[in-house]
N, C-alpha and C positions, 0 to 999 in steps of 0.2 A: 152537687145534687145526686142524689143516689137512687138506683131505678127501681123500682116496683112490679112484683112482677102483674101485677092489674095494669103497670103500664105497656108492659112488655104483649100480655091479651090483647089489650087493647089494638096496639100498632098492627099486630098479629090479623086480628079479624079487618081492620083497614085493609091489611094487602091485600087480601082476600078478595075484596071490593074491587080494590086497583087493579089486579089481574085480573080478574071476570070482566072487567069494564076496559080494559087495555087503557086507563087513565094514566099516561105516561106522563102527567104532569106531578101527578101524586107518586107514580115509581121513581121518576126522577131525583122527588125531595127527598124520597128514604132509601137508595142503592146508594152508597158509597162510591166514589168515583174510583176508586181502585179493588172494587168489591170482584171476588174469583166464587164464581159456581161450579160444581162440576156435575154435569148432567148425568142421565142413568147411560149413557154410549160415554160416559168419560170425557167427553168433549168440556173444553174449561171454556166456561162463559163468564164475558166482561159486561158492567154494567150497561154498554152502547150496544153491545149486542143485543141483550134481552132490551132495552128501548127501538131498537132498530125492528125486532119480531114484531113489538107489537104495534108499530105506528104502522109497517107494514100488513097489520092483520093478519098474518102466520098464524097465529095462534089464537082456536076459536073455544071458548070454555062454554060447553052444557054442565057440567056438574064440578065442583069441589066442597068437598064438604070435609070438613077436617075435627080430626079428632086429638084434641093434645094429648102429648105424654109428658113432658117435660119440661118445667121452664124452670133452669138453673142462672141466679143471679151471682154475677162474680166483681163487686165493685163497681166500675162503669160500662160492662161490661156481660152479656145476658146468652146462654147458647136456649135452642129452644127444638124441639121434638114433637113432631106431629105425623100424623098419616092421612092422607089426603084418599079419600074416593072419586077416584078424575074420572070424567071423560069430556072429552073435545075432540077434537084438531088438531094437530100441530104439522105447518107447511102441506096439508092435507090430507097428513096422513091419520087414521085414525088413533086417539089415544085414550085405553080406557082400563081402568085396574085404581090398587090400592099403591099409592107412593109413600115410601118415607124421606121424611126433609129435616133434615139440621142446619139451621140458620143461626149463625152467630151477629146477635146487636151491638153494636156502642152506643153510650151515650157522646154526644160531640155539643160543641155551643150552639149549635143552630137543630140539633136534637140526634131523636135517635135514629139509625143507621144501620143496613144490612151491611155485613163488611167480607162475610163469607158463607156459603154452606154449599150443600150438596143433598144429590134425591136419590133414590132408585126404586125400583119396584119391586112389591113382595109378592109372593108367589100366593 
């Protein structure tokens, strides 16, 4: 089965949901259990990480609104390019600006999967 990238949208605007809503039931099905992030401090994050921030509440989202740039389909396989207008929280501390994210998809039998990316913020 080959991905689409209206599929690729799709899952895309879900996370959105699942992070605003810290639905870790929903981040659970689609972070890869060997999934590496690397945040804008360079810090690499494992998917029990980011489950672990948000059942703790860490991280509090007033705004994300995202703008795409990119969504490249490579067989089962999907990278994707957006810019985020954040602000929250995170561990209290205030966080608020424009982010860029590269999220790399698989598709897997039980579906699709963040399996890597990274952020940082633009000036």
């Amino acid at each position: 089965m080959a991905i689409q990238k209206e599929d690729i949208l799709a899952i895309e605007n879900k996370l959105i949901e699942g992070i605003k809503n810290s639905d870790v039931k929903f981040l659970d099905s689609v972070l890869h259990d060997e999934l590496v992030f690397l945040a804008p401090n360079g810090q690499a994050i494992t998917k029990q990480m980011d489950l672990d921030s948000h059942k703790a509440g860490d991280m509090i989202v007033e705004k994300l609104v995202p703008s795409f740039e990119t969504i490249t389909v490579l067989g089962n396989t999907a990278t994707v390019t957006v810019v985020y207008d954040t602000k929250g929280t995170m561990q209290g501390n205030p966080v608020e600006g424009k982010f860029r994210y590269l999220r790399v998809w698989q598709l897997f039998d039980d579906g699709l999967k963040v399996i890597g990316g990274c952020c940082f913020q633009l000036n």
